[in-house]
N, C-alpha and C positions, 0 to 999 in steps of 0.2 A: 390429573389433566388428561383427556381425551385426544386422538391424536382425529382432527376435522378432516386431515386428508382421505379422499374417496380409497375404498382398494384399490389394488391393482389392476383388477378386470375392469372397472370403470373407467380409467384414468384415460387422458386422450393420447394419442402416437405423442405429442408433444411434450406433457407430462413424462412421459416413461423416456423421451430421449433426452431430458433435461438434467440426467441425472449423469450423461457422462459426456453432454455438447456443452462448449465454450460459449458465453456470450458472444464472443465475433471470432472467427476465423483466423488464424497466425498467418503471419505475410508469409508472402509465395516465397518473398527471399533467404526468409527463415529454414521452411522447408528445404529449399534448395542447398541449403546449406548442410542441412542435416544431411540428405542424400549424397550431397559431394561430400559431406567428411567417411560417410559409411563405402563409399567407390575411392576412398584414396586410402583406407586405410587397410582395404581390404588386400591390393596386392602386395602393400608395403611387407604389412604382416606377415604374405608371403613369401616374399624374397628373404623373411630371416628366420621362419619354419616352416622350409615348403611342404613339412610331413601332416600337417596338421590342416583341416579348416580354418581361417580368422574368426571363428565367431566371438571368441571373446570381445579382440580388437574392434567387431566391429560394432558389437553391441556400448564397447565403452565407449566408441567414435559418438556414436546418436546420441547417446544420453546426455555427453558432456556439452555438443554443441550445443542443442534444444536447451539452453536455461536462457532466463531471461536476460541475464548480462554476463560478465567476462570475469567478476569475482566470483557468480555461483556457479561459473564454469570451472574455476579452478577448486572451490569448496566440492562440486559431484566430483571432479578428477580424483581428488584426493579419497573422495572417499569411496568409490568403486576399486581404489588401489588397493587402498587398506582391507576395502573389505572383502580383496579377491585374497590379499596375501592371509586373514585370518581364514577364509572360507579354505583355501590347500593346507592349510595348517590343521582345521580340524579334519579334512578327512584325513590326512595324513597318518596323526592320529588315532583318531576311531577305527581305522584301517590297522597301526601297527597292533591295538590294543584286543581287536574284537576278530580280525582277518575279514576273509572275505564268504562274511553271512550275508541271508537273503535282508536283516535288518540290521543292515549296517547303514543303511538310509537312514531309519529313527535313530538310530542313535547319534551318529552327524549332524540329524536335524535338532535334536535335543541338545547337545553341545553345541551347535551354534547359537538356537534362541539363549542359554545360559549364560555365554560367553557375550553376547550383545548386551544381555540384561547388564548381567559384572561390569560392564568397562561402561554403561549408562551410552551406550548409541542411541543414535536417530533411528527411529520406526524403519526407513530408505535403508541406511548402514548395518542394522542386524540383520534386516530380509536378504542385505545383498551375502554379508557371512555365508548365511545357511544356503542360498541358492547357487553362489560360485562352491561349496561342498557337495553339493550335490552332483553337479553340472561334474566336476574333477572327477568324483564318484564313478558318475554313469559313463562319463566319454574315457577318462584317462585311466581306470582301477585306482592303484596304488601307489603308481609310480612318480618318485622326488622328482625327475628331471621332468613330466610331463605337466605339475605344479609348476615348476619353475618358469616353464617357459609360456603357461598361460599367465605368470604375472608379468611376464617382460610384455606378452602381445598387449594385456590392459593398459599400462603403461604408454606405449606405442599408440593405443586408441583413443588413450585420455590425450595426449600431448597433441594429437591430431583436431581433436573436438577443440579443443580451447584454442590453439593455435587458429583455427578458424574462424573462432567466435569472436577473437579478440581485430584478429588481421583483415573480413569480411565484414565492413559496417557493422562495427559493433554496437549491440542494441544502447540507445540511449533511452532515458526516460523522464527527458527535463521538461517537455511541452505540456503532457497532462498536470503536470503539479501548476503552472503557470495559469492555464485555465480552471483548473481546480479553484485556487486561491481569487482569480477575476470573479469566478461566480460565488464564492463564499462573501466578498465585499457588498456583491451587488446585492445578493440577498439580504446580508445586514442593514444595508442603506435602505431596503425595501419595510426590513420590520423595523427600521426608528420610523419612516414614513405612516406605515400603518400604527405606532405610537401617536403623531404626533396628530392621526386622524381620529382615532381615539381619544383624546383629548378637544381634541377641535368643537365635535358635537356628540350629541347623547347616543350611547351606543348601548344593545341588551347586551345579556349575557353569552346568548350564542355568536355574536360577532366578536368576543373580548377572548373568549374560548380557544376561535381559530386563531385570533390573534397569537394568544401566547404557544398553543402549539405549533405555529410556524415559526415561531421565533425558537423554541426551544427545539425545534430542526435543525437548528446553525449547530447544533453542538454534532450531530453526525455527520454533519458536513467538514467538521472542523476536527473530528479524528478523520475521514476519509483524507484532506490534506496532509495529517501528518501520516499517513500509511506512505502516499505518494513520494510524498519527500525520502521517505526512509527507501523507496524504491528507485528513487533520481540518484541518490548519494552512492548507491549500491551500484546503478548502472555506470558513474563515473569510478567504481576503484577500477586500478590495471588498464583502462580503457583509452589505448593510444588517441581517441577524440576527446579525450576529458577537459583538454584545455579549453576550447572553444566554446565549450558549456559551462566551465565552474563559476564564469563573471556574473552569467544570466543565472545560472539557479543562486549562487549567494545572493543574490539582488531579491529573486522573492522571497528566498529565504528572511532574509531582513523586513520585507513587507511582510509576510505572513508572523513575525513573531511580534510587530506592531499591530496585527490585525487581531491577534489573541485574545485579549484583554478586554479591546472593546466587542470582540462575540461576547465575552464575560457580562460584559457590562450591559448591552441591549438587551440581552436574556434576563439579566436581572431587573430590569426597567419593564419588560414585560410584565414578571412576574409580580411587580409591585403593583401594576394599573391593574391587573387583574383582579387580586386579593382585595383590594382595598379603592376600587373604583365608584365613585357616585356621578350621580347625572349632573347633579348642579358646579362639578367641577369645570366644567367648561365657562362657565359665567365668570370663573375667579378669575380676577385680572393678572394675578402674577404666571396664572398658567396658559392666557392668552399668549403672553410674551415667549414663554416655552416652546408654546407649540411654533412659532417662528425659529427659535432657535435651532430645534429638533430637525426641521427641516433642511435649514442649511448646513446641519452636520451628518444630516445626510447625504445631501448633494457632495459635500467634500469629502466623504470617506467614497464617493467614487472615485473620484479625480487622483483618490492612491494608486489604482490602477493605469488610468490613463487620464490625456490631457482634455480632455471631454471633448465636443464635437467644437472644430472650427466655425465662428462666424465672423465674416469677413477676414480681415488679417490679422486676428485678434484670437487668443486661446480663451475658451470660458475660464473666469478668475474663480478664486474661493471665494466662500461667501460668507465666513464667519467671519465675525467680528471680536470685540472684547470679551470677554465672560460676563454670561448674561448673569444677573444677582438680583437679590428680592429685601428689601430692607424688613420687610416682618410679612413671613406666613402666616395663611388662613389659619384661624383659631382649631376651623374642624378637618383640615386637611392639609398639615403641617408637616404630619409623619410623612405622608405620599409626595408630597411638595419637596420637601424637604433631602427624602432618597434620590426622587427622580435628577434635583438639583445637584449633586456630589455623583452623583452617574454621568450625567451629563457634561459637567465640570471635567471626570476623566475621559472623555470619548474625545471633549474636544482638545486636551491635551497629546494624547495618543495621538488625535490625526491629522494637528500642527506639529506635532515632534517633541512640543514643550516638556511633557513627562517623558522620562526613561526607559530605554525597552525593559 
């Protein structure tokens, strides 16, 4: 496979900055944050080694605050700690073993990437090994006590980062999973609609096409929600606001695992009218009746999200009814009848409650 992208001289400023620019911008508050943990922990640092620079302290201050939430503050804490105390350990070492040669750098470097490999680190947790051994190397020689008290300063930096990240609005991330989930419904409600227009009147090939590719879009929609969630759950551990959010996100949490099934099931319903669609199906009377049903089980898998638009002093109702049923299938369209009916059957269970999560 050929790689379509132009070179590098071609590409536009925008191309080339997209490669280390964020889709949107980090809040100003975040920022601020980082800068005040890296100014508070700078003179802290000093008052308990005034002989030294803080850059340890202040480099672990940034790091740890800057995470998205207050558990992966405490996950980089810990592991900038560890990975300062293995980084003095190996120069330490490489130092008692080798002295003090012009390549005592590769060989700390070489002991650290090994020493990351062995114990199975994170790509983040071996690079930091080898760069707090270096860092020890080049500022401090050899000396145990000037190890020692760069791990006390990391320490000092991590507990400053997290202490901020947790105590300064700590990030939460329940809102995008809530909109996430709102437009993954609506989109579904959109392709049983486009089902049940499909059905309605004669359609070719390339409008049955988009059809089922929109519809089997719901399925990247529907890991993007579960990414979400997994980043909502993570932004409430440790997070003194947790409580205030766990009611709302179990809430969609419970909608979204009701919402599951039937993405399953529309993409499957797609897939059937596709494969297996003829024109004169629209004449069959049992799939006149469908296509009505299809529709108001559309309409009600909105109304999971909200109570749809007021008129007058009255919420719009559901509009399903009993389960629609066919006492004998088309001779030549039994098979497709017959799927779309038992799809149908679970969607409208799923989104009166009637079946099981």
């Amino acid at each position: 496979m050929t790689d379509a992208r132009p070179p590098l001289w071609r590409r536009t400023p925008a191309e080339l900055t997209g490669r280390f620019r964020a889709e949107k911008r980090a809040s100003l508050l975040q920022a601020g944050k980082a800068l005040a943990a890296m100014l508070i922990a700078w003179p802290i640092c000093l008052l308990v080694f005034p002989d030294q620079l803080p850059i340890f302290g202040a480099i672990a201050a940034l790091l740890v605050v800057q995470q998205d939430n207050v558990d992966q503050s405490l996950s980089r804490g810990l592991e900038r700690v560890v990975g300062v105390l293995l980084g003095v350990t190996v120069a330490l070492i490489a130092g008692e073993i080798l002295g003090q040669h012009s390549w005592l750098f590769v060989a700390a470097l070489t002991l650290a990437i090994a020493l990351g490999w062995l114990l199975r680190m994170t790509p983040s947790a071996s690079n930091q090994v080898a760069i707090s051994a270096l860092l020890v190397i080049a500022l401090g020689g050899l000396d145990l006590h000037y190890g020692v008290e760069r791990l006390v300063e990391t320490l000092i930096g991590a507990l400053i980062g997290f202490g901020l990240n947790a105590l300064v609005a700590a990030p939460v991330r329940t809102l995008p999973v809530h909109e996430a989930i709102a437009k993954l419904t609506e989109d579904a409600a959109a392709a049983l609609r486009r089902l049940a227009d499909a059905l309605d009147e004669p359609r070719d090939d390339e409008w049955l096409e988009e059809m089922y590719e929109r519809a089997r879009a719901l399925q990247e929609d529907r890991s993007g929600v579960h990414a979400l969630l997994r980043q909502a759950r993570e932004s409430l551990r440790l997070n003194p606001r947790s409580r205030r959010y766990r009611e709302g996100l179990a809430a969609d949490d419970e909608l979204f695992q009701r919402l599951q099934p039937i993405v399953t099931q529309v993409i499957g319903m797609s897939r059937a009218v596709y494969d297996l669609y003829e024109s004169d199906l629209v004449a069959d009377p049992s799939v006149v009746g469908m296509v009505e049903e299809i529709r108001r089980a559309a309409h009600d898998l909105e109304l999971l999200v909200g109570p749809g638009e007021p008129t007058g002093d009255h919420v719009e109702p559901p509009l399903l009814t009993s389960p629609y049923t066919i006492p004998r299938p088309h001779p030549d369209h039994w098979v497709l009848i017959g799927s779309l009916m038992e799809d149908l059957r679970r969607v409208r269970g799923r989104i009166t409650g009637e079946l099981d999560l």
